[in-house]
C-alpha positions as a Markdown table, in Angstrom:
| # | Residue | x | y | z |
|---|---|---|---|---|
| 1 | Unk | 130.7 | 145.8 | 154.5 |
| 2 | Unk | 132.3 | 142.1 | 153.2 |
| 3 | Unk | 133.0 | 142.3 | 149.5 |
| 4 | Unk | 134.4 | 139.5 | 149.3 |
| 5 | Unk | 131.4 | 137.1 | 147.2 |
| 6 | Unk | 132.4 | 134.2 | 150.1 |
| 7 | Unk | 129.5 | 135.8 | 152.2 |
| 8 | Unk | 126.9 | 134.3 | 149.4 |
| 9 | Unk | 127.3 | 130.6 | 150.1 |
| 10 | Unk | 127.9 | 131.0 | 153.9 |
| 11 | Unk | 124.8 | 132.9 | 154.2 |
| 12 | Unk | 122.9 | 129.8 | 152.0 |
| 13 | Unk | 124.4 | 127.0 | 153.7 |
| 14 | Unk | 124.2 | 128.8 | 157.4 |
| 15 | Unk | 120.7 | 127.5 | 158.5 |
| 16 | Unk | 121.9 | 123.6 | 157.5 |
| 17 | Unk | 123.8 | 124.2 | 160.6 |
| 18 | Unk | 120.2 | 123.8 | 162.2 |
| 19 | Unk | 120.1 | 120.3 | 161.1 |
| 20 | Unk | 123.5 | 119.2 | 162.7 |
| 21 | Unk | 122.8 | 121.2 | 165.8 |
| 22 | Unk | 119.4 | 119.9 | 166.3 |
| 23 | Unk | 120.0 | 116.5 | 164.9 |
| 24 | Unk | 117.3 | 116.6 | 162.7 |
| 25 | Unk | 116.6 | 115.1 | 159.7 |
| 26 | Unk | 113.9 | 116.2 | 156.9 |
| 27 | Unk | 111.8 | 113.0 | 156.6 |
| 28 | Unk | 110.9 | 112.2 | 152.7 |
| 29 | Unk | 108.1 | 110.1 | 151.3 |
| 30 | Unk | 110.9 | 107.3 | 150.5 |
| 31 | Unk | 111.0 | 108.0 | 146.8 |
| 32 | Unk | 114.2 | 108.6 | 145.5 |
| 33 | Unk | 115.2 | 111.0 | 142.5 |
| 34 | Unk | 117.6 | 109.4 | 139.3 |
| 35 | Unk | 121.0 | 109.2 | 139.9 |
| 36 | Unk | 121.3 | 111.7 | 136.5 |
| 37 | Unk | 119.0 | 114.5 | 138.5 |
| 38 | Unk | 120.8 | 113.5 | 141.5 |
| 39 | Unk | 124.5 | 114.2 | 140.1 |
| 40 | Unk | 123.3 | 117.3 | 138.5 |
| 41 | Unk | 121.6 | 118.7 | 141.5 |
| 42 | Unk | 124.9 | 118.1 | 143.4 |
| 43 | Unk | 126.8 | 119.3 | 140.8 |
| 44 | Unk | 125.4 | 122.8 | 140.5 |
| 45 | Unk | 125.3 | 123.6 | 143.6 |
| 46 | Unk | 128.7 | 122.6 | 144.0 |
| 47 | Unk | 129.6 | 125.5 | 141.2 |
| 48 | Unk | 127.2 | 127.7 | 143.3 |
| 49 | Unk | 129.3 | 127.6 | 146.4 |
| 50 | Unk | 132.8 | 127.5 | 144.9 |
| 51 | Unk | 132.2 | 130.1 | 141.8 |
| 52 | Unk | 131.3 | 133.3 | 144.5 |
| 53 | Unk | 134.8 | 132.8 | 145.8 |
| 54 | Unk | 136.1 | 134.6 | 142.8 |
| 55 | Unk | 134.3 | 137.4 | 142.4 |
| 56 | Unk | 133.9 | 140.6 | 144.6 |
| 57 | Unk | 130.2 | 142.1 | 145.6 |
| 58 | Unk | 129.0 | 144.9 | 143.4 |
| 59 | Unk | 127.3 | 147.3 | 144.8 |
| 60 | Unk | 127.7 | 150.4 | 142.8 |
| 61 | Unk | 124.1 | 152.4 | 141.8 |
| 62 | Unk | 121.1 | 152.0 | 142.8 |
| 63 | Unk | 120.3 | 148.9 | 140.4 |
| 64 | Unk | 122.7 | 146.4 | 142.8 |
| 65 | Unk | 120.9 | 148.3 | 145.9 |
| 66 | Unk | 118.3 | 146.8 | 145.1 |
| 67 | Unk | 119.3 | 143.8 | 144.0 |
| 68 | Unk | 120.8 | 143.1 | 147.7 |
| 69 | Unk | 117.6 | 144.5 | 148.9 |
| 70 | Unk | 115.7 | 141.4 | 147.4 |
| 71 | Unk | 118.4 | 139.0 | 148.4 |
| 72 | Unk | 118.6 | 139.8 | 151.9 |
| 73 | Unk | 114.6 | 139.6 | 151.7 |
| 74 | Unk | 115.1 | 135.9 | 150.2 |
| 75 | Unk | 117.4 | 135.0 | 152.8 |
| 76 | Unk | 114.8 | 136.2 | 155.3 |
| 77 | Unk | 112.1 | 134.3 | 154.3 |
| 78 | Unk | 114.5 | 131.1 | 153.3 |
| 79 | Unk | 115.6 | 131.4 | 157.2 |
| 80 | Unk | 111.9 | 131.9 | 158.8 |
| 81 | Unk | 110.9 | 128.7 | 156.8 |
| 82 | Unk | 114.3 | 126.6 | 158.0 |
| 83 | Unk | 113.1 | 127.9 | 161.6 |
| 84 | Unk | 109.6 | 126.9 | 161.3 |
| 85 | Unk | 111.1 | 123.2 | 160.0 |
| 86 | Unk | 113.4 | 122.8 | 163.2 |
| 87 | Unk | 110.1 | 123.9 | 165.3 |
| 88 | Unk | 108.0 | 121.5 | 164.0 |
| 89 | Unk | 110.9 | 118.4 | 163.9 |
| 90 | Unk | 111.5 | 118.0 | 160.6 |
| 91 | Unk | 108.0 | 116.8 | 160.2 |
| 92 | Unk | 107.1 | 115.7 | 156.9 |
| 93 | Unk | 103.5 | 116.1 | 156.9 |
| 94 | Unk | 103.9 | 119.4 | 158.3 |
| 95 | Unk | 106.7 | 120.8 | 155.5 |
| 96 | Unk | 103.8 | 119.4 | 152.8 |
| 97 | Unk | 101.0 | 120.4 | 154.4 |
| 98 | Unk | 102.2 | 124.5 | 154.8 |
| 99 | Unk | 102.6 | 125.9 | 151.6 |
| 100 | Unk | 104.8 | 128.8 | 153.7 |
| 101 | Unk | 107.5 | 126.1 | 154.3 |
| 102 | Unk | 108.4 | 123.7 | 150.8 |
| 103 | Unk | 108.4 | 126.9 | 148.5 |
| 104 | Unk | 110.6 | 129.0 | 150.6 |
| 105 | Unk | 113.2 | 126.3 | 150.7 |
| 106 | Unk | 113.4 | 125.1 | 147.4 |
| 107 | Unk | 113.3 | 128.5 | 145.7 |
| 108 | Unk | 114.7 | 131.1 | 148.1 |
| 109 | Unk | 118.0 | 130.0 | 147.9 |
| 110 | Unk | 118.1 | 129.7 | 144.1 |
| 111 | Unk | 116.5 | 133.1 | 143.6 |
| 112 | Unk | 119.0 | 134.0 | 145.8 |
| 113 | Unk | 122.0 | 132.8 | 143.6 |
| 114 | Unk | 120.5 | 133.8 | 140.6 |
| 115 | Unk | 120.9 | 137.7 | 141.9 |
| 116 | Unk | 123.8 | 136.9 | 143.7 |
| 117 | Unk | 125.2 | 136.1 | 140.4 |
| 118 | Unk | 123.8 | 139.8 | 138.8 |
| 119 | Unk | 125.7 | 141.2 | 142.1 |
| 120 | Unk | 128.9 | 139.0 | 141.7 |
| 121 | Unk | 128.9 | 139.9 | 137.7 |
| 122 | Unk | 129.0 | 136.6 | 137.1 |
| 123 | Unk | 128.1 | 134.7 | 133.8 |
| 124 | Unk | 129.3 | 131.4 | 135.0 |
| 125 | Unk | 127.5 | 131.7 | 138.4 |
| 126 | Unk | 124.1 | 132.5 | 136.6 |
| 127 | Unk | 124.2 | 129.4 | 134.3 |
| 128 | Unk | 125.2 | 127.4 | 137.5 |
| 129 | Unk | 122.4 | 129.2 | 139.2 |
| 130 | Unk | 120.0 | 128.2 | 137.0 |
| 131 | Unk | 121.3 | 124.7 | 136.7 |
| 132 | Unk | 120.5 | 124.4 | 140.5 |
| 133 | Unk | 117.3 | 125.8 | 140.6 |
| 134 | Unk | 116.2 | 123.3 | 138.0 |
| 135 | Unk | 117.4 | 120.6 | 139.5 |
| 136 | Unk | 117.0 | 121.1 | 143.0 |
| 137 | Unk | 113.1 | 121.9 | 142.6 |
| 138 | Unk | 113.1 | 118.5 | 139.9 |
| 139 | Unk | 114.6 | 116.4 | 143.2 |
| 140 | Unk | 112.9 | 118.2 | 145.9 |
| 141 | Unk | 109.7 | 117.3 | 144.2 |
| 142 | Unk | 110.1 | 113.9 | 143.6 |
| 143 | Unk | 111.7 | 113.2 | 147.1 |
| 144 | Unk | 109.7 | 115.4 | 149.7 |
């Protein structure tokens, strides 16, 4: 088992390989966020990839069990919706129209690094964590 906390943001970031191998892109409705919410977004989850690096995967007692249980059941529902996004070619209308697909992206992967960060023992990878999930839902909502 990789204790190494590198897995957490390879395992987030592995289905954008979807867009580069299918050449897709996620059509928006044109509007764009504020630089501020923008910069922030980027930000955080910039701390979110790099802060993992440093820390090793707990997974002593049944509390952290459990805690990987519901991340690898994040992941799996954050990679069904990325799947159903590359079937249905990027397709705006579609992503808005199925509940299933929007939620799953936006908060997945932030639920995800928000135990990730319990696992990891991390103080500094919660409040990045939460940084991101704020701002990533803030910009997702104003440009989807």
């Amino acid at each position: 088992m990789i204790k190494n906390g590198i897995i957490i943001p390879v395992l987030i970031l592995l289905p954008n390989l979807l867009i580069v191998i299918y050449k897709g892109e996620i059509e928006t409705s044109g509007n764009k966020a504020h630089i501020i919410l923008t910069v922030l977004e980027n930000l955080s989850r910039f701390g979110t990839v790099i802060l993992p690096i440093f820390y090793k995967i707990n997974m002593d007692g049944p509390f952290y069990k459990l805690l990987t249980l519901a991340m690898i059941l994040l992941l799996v529902l954050y990679y069904i919706a990325w799947i159903r996004l590359v079937r249905f070619n990027f397709e705006r209308e579609y992503f808005l129209k199925r509940l299933i697909i929007p939620l799953p992206l936006v908060f997945a992967p932030t639920v995800f690094l928000i135990l990730s960060s319990v696992v990891l023992k991390s103080i500094p990878m919660l409040l990045f964590s939460i940084v991101f999930l704020i701002f990533h839902y803030l910009v997702s909502r104003i440009e989807l």
